[in-house]
N, C-alpha and C positions, 0 to 999 in steps of 0.2 A: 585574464590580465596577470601578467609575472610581479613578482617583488619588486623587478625596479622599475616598472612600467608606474606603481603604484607611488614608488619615489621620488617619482616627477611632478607629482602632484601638489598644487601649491593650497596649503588646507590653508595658508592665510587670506586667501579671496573665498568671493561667494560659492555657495554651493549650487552645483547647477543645477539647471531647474530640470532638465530631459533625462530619463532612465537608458542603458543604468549607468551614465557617465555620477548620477548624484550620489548613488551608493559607491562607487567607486572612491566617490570624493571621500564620503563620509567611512569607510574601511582604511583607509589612508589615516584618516584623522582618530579614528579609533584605535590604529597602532601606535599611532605617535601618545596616545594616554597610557595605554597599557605599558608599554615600554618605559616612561617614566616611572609608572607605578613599581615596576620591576626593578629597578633601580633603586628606586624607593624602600624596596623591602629587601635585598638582596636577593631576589630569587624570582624563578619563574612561576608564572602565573598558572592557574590549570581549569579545567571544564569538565565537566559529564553531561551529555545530555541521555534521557531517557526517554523513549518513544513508546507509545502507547496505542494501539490501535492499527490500522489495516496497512498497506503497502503502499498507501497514495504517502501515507506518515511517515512511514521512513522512505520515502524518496525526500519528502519537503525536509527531514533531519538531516538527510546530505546535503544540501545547500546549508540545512543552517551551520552543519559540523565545518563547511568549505570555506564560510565565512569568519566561524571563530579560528578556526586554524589562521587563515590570513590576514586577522588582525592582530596575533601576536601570542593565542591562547594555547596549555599543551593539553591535548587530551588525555583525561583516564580513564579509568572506570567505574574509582569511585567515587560516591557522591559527597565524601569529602574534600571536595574541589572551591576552585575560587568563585567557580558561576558552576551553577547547578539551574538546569534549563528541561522541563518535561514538554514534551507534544503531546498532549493531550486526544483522549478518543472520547465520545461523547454516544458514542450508539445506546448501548444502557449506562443504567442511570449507578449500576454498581461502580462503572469505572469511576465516575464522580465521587463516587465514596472514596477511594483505592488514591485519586487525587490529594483529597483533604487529608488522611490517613499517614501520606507520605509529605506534605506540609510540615505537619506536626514535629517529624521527624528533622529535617531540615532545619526545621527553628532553633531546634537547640544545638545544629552545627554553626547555622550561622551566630549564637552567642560565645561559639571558640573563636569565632573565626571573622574577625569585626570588617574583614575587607572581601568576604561571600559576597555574591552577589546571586539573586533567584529568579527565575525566567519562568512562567507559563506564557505557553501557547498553544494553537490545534481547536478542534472544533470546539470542546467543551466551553473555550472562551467565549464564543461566539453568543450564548445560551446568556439574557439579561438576568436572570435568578443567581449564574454563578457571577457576574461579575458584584454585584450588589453584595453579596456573602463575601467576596473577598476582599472588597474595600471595607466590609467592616468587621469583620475578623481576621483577615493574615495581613494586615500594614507592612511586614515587614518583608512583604515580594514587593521584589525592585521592579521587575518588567510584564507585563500582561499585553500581547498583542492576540490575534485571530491567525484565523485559516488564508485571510484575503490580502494581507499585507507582511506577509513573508519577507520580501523579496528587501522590507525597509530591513529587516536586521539591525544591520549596521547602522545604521541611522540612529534608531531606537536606542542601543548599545551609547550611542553617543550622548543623546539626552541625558540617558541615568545618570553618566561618568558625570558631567558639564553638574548637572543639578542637584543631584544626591538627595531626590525624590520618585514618589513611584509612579513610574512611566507609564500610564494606560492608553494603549488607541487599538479600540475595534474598528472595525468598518460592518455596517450592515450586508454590500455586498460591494462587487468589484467589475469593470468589463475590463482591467487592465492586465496585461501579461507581459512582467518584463523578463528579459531574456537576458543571455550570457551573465552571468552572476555562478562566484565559486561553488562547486561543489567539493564532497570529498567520498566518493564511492566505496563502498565496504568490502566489495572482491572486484579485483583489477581487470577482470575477464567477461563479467558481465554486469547488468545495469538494467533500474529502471529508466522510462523515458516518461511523462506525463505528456499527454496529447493529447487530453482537456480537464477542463474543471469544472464540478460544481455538478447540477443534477435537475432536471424538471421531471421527474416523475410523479413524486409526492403520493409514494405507498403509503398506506394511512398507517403502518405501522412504526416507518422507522423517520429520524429529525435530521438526516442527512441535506437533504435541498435547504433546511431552515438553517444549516450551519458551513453548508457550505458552499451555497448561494447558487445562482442559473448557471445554466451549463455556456459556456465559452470555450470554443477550439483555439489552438494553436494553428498555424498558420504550416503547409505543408512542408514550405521552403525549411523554416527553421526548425521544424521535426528532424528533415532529414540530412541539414547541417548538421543538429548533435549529432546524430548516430555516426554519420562519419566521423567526426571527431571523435567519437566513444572509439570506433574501430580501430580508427589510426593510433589510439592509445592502449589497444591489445582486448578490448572488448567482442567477445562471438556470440555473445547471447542476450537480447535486449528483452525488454518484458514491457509491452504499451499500456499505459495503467490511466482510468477512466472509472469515474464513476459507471458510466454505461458509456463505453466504446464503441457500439455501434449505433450511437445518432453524432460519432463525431463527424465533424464538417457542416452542419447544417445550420450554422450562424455566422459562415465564414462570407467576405465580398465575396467571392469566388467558389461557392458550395465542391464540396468533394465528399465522395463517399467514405466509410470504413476501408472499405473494400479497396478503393480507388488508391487511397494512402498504403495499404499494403501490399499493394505491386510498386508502387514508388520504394517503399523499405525495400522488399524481395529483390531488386536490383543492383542491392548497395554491393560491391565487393569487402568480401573477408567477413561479411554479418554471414555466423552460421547458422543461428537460430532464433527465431521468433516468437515471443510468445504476447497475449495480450486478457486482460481482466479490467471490469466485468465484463458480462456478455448479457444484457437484460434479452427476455426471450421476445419482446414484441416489434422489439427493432433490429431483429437478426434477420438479412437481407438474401434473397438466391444468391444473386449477386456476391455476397461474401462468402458464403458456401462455397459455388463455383471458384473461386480463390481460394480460397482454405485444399479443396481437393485437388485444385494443379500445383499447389505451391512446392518448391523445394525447402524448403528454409520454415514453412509457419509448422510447430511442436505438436503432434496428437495428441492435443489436448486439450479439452474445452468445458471452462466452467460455467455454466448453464444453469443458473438458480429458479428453483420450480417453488418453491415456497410453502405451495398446499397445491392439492393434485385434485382439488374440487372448485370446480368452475363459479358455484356459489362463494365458497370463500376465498377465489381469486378476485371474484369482483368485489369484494367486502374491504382485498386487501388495497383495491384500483389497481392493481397488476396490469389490466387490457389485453388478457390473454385467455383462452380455456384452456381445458386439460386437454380438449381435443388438437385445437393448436398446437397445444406444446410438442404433442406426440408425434405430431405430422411435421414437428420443425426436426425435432430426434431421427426420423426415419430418413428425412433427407438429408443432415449431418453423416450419417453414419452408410449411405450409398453412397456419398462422395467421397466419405475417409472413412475407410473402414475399419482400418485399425485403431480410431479415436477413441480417446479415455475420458468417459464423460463423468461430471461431477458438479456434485449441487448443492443447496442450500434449500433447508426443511424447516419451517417453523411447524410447532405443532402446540395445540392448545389455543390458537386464535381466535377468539370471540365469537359466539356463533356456533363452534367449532362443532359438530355432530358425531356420533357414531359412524355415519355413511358419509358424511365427507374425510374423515380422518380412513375409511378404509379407501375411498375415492384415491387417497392418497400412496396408499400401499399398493395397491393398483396400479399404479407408474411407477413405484419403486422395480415392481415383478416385472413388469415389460419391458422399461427403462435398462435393469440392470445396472446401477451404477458402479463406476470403479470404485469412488468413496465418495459422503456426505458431509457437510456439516449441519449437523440435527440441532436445534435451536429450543426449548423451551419457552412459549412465549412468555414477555412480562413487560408489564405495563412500560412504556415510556410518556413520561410528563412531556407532552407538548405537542401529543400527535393523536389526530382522530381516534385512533385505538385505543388510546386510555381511555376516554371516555365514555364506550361501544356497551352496550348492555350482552349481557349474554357472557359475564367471562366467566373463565371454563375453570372449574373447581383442581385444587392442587394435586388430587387425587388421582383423577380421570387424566389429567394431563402428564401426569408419572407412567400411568400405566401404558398409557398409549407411547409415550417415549419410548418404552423400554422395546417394544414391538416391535418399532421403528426401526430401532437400532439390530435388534436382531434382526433383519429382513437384509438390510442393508451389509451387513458384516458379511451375510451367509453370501451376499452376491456377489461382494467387492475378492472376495479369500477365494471364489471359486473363477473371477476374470482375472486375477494374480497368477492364477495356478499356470493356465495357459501359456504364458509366457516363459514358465519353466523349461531352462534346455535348450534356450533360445540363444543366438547371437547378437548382442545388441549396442547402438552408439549409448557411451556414457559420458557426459559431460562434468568430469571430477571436479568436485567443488571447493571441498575441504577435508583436513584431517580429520579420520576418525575420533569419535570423542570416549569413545568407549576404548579400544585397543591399541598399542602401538603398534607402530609401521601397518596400518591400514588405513585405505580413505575412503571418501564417500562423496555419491555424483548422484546425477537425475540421469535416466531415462526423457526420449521424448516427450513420454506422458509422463512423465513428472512422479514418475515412481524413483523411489529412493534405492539407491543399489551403494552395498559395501563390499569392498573389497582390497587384499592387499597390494598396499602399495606407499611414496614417500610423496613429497611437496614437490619437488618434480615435476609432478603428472599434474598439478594444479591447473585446470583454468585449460586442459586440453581435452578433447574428445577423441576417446578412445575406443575400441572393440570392445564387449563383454562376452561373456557366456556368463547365463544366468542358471548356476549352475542348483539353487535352492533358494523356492518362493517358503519365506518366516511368515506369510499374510501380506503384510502392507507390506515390505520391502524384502531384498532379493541378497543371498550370498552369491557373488560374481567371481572369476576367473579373466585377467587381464590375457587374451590371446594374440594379439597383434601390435600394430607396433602406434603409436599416435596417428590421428589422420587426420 
């Protein structure tokens, strides 16, 4: 909805009751304060928001940025701003800390600054210990909502301005998905898409399902309405983000597979690439393989998190997988696409954890070969079976085994980097170099990182490379052709 779509809007009747004509209403009405308020002080108003936590969070930050943008707000950077708003992560419990820590700080901006105004939201809200803690010690945060009623913003935004107290509403969970609501995308050429929410797995490790509630798909149609509209607005490279994307559709009236949704994507004109996260290993389908291996458009690359590579302590983790499984899922990924970049997620030190399950685990790193890891330390989180688990593994034992870890992994990823050396490759430039002028920097289909010179120009086009020197993780390139 345009600026004067929104100007037609009469904020002196009711608000309506149906989504999202009522956030509409209410983004309308929250311009009209703001803009007084502006007036009020002679100047414009501003925001920062800062995001905390995995990709599902900063997709939800684009909507929130889409919304303050069109009620009136300017963004910057720093968090000396009028509304200062975090999206909060909640996986460990340091981020919690990193929270409260950056409160503090805030407090004494907003005693310069009597017309601040402070936003949390994101899972962390979700958790009844933090709200309790912040009603009684940060009074002076204006807005506190959840992961599940995003979409109110505006609404919210309205409350505070009208009543000039502090606005609390969680939801425990949600089956409601509203659609078309602003965003404001961070690069013009590609974009996440969300095509579901929320989680039933209930790994006894991690407090993801407890914050951010049962899993609920999105409906095919309006998946692939955005994406057309993402394309028609210069977007080639869309990224489907899910807690576990492959049990999406299976709460739908109309069930559809993963699989099935990305041959519906795969036919969009002018989508050049595809990519999609997570991928949990027990609901990875032939059936999606089989698509993964004929696709044109879906990126070689697949992140496949193994956790622990010992069947014991996959069941400790309720994974519903072995090691044996996983192996046999790996071997048929990789006869279908060969040239696939696989990459995973390692906890190590898990309760339990053994001599012979932690080698059980190196064990599939050496077969596996991965391109790269994220190697994880376990540590306790409050609120999930695993804190509670006897058997936790001394601070010691779990260093050493890290360190193993990671050398196992380094030596295999620097040696499937190597290959690639010499090679001609599509690179999809992202953005300018941060380290040197007149160079920039693009992904590879598997999501390797490639520099090379070049201007803003080339932004947001997929180009030729010759990858002409593997640094390890990423590639010095040579531009040889011309955009394609």
């Amino acid at each position: 909805m345009f600026d004067a779509e929104l100007e037609n809007i009469d904020i002196l009747s009711e608000a309506p009751a149906t989504e999202p004509e009522r956030q509409y209403y209410f983004i309308a009405k929250a311009k009209k304060l703001i803009t007084e308020k502006e007036k009020e002080l002679g100047r414009s108003l501003t925001f920062c928001v800062n995001t905390f936590g995995c990709q599902m969070n900063a997709r939800d930050s684009e909507k929130l940025v889409g919304i303050l943008n069109q009620i009136g707000y300017h963004e910057v950077e720093t968090e000396e701003a009028d509304f200062v708003l975090y999206n909060t992560c909640t996986v460990r419990e340091n981020a919690n800390q990193r929270v409260y820590g950056r409160l503090g700080f805030l407090n004494n901006l907003k005693r310069k600054n009597s017309n601040m105004l402070i936003g949390l939201c994101g899972c962390m809200m979700q958790e009844p210990k933090v709200i309790e803690k912040l009603k009684k010690s940060y009074r002076f945060v204006d807005l506190i909502f959840g992961t599940h009623n995003i979409y109110k913003f505006a609404e919210l935004i309205v409350t505070r301005l009208e009543s000039n107290r502090m606005v609390l509403d969680i939801w425990e969970d949600t089956d409601k998905i509203v659609e078309d609501l602003p965003s404001q995308r961070k690069y013009s050429f590609k974009s996440g898409v969300n095509i579901m929410f929320g989680c039933n797995n209930f790994c006894s490790y991690c407090i993801v399902p407890y914050v951010r509630g049962r899993e609920r798909s999105r409906s095919p149609k309006d998946i692939i309405a955005e994406i057309k509209k993402l394309v028609a607005d210069g977007v080639i490279e869309v990224m489907l983000l899910g807690q576990n994307v492959n049990s999406y559709g299976k709460n739908l009236e109309n069930p559809i597979s993963f699989a099935g949704l990305l041959e519906q994507i795969e036919n969009i004109d002018g989508l050049e690439r595809i990519r999609f996260m997570t991928s949990h290993p027990k609901d990875l389908s032939d059936e999606l393989i089989d698509v993964m291996g004929k696709s044109q458009k879906i990126c070689a690359h697949l992140h496949l998190p193994l956790q622990s590579g010992s069947t014991n302590i996959l069941k400790k983790m309720n994974r519903k997988y072995t090691k044996e499984q996983y192996l046999v899922l790996v071997d048929k990924i990789r006869k279908a696409v060969p040239n696939i970049a696989l990459t995973t997620d390692i906890i190590v030190g898990f309760p339990g954890e053994t001599e012979e399950d932690f080698e059980e685990t190196l064990d599939v790193v050496r077969r596996v070969k991965y391109d790269s890891a994220f190697t994880f330390i376990y540590s306790k989180r409050t609120g999930t079976p695993a804190a509670v688990m006897e058997e936790q593994v001394s601070p010691e034992i779990i260093k050493e085994r890290f360190d193993r870890l990671l050398k196992e992994i380094q030596d295999y990823a620097g040696k499937k980097a190597m290959e690639l050396e010499g090679t001609v490759q599509e690179v999809l430039v992202e953005e300018l170099d941060q380290q040197k002028e007149h160079w920039i920097s693009g992904r590879l289909s598997n999501n390797s990182v490639v520099h090379l010179e070049g201007d803003a120009s080339m932004l947001g086009k997929i180009i030729k490379v010759e990858l002409s020197e593997c640094k390890g993780f990423y590639y010095i390139g040579k531009k040889i052709d011309k955009a394609i």
